[in-house]
Each structure stands twice: as structure tokens, then as C-alpha cells.
C-alpha positions in Angstrom: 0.7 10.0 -24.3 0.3 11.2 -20.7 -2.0 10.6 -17.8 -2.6 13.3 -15.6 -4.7 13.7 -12.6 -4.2 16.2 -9.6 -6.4 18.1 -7.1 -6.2 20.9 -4.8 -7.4 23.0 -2.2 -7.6 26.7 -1.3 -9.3 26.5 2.3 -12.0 25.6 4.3 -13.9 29.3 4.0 -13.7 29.5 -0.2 -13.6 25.9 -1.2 -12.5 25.0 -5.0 -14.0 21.9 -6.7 -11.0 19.4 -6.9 -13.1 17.5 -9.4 -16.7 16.9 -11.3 -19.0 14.4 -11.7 -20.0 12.4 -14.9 -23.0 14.7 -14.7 -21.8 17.8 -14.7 -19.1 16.5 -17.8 -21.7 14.7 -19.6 -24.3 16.6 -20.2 -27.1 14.8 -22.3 -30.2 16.2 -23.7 -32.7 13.3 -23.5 -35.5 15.0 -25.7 -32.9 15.3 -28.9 -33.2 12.9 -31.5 -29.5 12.5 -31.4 -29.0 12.6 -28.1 -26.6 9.5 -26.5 -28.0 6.7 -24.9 -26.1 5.2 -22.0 -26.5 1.6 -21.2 -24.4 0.4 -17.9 -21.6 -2.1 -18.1 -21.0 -4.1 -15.3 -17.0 -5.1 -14.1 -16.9 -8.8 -15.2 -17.9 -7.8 -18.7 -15.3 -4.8 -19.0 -13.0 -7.4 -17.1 -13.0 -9.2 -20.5 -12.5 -6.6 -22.9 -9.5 -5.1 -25.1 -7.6 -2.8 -26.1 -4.7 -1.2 -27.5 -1.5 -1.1 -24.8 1.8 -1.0 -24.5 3.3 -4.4 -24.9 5.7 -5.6 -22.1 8.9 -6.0 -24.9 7.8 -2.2 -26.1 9.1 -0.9 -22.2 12.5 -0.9 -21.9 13.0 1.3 -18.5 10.9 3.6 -16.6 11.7 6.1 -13.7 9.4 6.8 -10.8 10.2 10.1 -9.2 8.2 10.6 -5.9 8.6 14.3 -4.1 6.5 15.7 -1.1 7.1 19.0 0.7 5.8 21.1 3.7 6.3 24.7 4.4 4.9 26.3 7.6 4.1 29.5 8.1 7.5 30.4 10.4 9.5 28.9 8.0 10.0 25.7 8.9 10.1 22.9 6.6 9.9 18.8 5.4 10.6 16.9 2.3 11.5 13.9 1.1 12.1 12.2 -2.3 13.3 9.8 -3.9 13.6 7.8 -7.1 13.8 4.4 -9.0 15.2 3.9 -12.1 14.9 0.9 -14.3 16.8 -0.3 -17.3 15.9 -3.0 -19.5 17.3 -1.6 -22.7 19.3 -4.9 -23.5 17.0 -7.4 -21.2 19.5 -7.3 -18.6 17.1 -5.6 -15.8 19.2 -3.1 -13.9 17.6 -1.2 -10.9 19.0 1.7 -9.1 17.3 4.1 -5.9 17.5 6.7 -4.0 16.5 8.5 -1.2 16.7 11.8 0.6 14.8 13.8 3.5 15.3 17.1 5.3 14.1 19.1 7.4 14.5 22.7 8.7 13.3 23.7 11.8 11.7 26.8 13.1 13.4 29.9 11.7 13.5 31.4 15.3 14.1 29.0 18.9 15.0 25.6 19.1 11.5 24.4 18.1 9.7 23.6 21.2 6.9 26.7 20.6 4.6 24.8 18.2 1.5 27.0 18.6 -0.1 30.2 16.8 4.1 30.3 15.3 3.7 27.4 13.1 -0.2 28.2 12.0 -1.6 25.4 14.7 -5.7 25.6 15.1 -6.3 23.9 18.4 -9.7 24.0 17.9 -9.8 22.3 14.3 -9.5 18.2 13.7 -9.7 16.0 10.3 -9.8 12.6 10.7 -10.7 9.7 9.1 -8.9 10.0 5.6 -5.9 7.9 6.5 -7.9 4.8 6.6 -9.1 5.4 3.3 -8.6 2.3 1.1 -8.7 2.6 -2.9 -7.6 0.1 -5.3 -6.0 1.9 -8.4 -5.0 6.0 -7.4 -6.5 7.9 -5.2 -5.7 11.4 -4.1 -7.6 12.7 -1.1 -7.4 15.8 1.0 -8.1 16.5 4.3 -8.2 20.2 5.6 -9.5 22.3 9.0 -8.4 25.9 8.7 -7.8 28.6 6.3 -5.5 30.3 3.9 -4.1 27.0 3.3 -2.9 25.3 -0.3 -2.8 21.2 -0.6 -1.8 19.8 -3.7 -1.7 16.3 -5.4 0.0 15.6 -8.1 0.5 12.7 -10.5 1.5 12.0 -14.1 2.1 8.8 -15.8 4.0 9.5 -19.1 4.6 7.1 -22.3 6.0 9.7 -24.0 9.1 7.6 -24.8 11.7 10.1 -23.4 13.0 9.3 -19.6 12.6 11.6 -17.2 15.6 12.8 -14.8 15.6 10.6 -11.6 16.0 12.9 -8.5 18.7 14.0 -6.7 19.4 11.9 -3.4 21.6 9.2 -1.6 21.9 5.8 -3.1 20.3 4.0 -0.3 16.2 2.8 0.4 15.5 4.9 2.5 16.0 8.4 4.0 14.7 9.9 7.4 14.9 13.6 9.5 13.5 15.1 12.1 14.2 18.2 14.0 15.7 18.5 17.5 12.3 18.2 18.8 10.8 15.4 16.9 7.4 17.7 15.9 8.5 17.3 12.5 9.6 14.6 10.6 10.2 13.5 6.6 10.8 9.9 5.9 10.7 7.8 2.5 11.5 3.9 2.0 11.7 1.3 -1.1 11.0 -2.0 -0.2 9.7 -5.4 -2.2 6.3 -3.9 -0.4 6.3 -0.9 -2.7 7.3 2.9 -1.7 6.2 4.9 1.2 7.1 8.5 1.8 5.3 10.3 5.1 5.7 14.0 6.3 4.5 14.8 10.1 4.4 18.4 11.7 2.2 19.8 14.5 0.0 20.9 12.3 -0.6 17.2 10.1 0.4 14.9 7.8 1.5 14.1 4.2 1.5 10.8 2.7 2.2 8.8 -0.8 1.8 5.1 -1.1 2.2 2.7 -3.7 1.6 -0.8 -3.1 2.2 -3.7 -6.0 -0.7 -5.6 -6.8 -1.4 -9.9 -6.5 -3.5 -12.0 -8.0 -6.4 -11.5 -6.2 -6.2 -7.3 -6.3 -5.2 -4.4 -8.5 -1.9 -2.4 -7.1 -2.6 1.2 -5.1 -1.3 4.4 -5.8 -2.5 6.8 -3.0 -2.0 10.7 -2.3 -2.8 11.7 0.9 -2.9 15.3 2.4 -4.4 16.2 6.2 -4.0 20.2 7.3 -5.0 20.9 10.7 -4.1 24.5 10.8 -3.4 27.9 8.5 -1.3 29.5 6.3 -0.2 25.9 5.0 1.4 25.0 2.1 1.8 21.3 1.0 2.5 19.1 -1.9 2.6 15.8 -3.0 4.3 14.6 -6.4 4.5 11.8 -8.1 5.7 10.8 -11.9 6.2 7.8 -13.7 7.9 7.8 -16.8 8.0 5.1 -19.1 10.4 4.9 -21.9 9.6 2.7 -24.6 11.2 1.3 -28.0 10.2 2.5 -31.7 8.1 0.0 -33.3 9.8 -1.2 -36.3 7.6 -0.2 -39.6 7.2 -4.2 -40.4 5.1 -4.8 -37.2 3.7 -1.5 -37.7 2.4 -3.0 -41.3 1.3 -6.8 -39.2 -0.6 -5.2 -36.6 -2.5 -2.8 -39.0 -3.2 -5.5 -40.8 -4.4 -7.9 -38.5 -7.1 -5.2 -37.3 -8.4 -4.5 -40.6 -8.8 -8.0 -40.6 -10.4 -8.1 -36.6 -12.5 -5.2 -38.6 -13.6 -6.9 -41.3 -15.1 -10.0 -39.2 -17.0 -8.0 -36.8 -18.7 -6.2 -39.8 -19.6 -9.7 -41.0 -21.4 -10.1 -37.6 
């Protein structure tokens, strides 16, 4: 099974839905006899329900590939990514990471000309969306200009197989910057969680994820801001879990214990 979401963005002029709301998915005829009838539910009594999930003892590793890029219109570039890999296969937890950032700067001079060359719009701002705080994942995108393309990506994946970690340095954290310091990549692993930020003249990529506590759930958050044209960014992010095969006798137990969860709700 896999869980997908991802958005984009074409430009300001043209504009392309990222997304839909419940309304425009679910549409309900209200005078059908057979219509659905939708009755809200509010958090503290979804808080207490159940469901099937993947066990902790089913997950024996998991890799976490995070990857975000920036290509300007002289080409000049950023990236940075970086993985973590976790083995639990024989419940000896082993954890392994790394890093890596680059970046290439203007494909002509030594970088001080950041104007019409790198698709700068002095007259265009986005603000606001870095201060943007969602528990769970959130992907937003900020853009002021045209011709541009944004993309946020994520995919969680219990398909069982384990992805390929990245290619990088085996060190927490990775930085660049060119000769003038307009553009710089940067990633880090911490016990805080994972940040990875791209800067250039014309504005900012970002990925964050943030464990949870007792008190609140953990964050996963895409974040892209284009002040400019002719633009291209991405952000990506993919967490692959690898789990064990169920044996066929606790594939027998737990059928039976919900034919037997079944059988007392029908006595309700």
C-alpha cells in the first residue's frame, strides 16, 4: 500500500488547481432515495476509534529519502539530499545517514549580476507562508511571477520492498553556497527531526519534519516560495517502510478474532 500526496503549480497568469474540496469529490444528490447522509464526527470521538495498522514488530526498517532542487533560468542551480536508513531486521536497531548539497553558480560571471539573468521580478513579493504551522503534512506553495513550475512531492510506502537510500556523505549534515552567498543548499539530521532549505535571489525551498510528543502529532511540511520567472523547483520526499511476512498462523488468529469482534457487534 502507498500514500501519495503532491501538488503543483504552473504560474500566477494560468493557475492549476493543486487540489479539491470534499465538495467538488463528493457529490451527493440530496433528493435520491439513496442518496448518503453525512453526519459529522467530532476529534475526541475519532480520537478513540480503530483500525487495521501496521504493528510495530511487523516494521523491521524503513528508509527516508528527502531531495529538493532549484534550477534558474541562467543555469544556475541548488540541491540537497539526504537519507536515513533503519534496520531492525534482528531487533538490534542500526541507523545510518547521509548528506549532500551543491550548488552551481551562474553559468556566465562570478555571480554578482542577480537581476533579469536569474528570472528576479523586483516588483513581485510572497510572504507569509513560512510561518505556516500544520500538524500532520502539509505542502504549500507560494508563487509571484510567471512561467514558473513548483512541485511537492511525498509518498509513504508499505509496500514491503526498501527503497535505495541516496547517494551522499556519511555525515548529518551537508551545506554550499556559491562565491557570492545568493544561493545556498543546506540539509541536517538532528534528535529534532530533518531540515533541508534552498535560498536564491529569487526565494526559498523548504522540507521539515519534526517528531511528535505527548501533547502533539509530528509535522511533515513542504514548503515552496517563487518570487520570480522561468523557475523550476522541487521538493521530494519518500518514506519507505519495509515490513515482515505475517506468518499464516497469526494470519488464521487475527481472522478469527474479527469474525468473532463481527459476530458481537451484530448481537448489538
Amino acid at each position: 500500500m502507498a500514500v501519495a500526496a503532491h501538488a503543483d503549480v504552473v504560474d500566477s497568469a494560468g493557475g492549476r488547481c493543486g487540489g479539491c474540496s470534499l465538495s467538488q469529490i463528493f457529490s451527493v444528490n440530496s433528493s435520491s432515495a439513496d442518496s448518503a447522509r453525512w453526519q459529522p464526527v467530532d476529534d475526541a470521538t475519532l480520537a478513540s476509534q480503530t483500525g487495521k495498522y501496521a504493528g510495530s514488530a511487523m516494521i523491521d526498517g524503513m528508509v527516508l529519502n528527502v531531495l529538493s532542487q532549484w534550477r534558474l533560468p541562467n543555469g544556475a542551480s541548488a540541491s540537497a539530499q539526504g537519507s536515513l536508513v533503519v534496520d531492525d531486521a534482528n531487533r538490534a536497531l542500526d541507523a545510518r545517514v547521509s548528506t549532500a548539497a551543491r550548488v552551481s553558480d551562474f553559468a556566465h560571471g562570478n555571480g554578482k549580476g542577480a537581476g533579469v539573468a536569474v528570472g528576479a521580478n523586483p516588483g513581485s513579493s510572497a510572504r507569509g507562508g513560512q510561518n505556516v504551522a500544520i500538524s500532520g503534512v502539509s505542502q504549500l506553495t507560494q508563487v509571484a511571477g510567471d512561467n514558473n513550475v513548483g512541485i511537492n512531492s511525498a509518498l509513504i510506502d508499505f509496500n514491503g520492498a526498501q527503497a535505495q537510500p541516496l547517494a551522499g556523505n556519511d555525515a548529518p549534515s551537508a551545506n554550499a553556497a556559491n562565491a557570492a552567498g545568493t544561493i545556498k543548499s543546506g540539509i541536517a539530521f538532528g534528535s529534532g527531526g530533518v531540515t533541508l532549505a534552498l535560498r536564491t535571489p529569487t526565494g526559498a525551498a523548504t522540507q521539515t519534519i519534526a517528531p511528535g510528543s505527548a501533547h502533539e502529532s509530528g509535522t511533515i511540511a513542504q514548503f515552496v516560495r517563487i518570487v520570480g520567472n522561468n523557475q523550476a523547483v522541487s521538493n521530494q520526499l519518500q518514506l519507505s517502510l519495509r515490513t515482515q511476512p505475517m506468518p499464516a498462523a497469526l494470519l488464521r488468529q487475527l481472522g478469527m478474532l474479527e469474525a468473532l469482534r463481527n459476530t458481537a457487534y451484530m448481537r448489538r
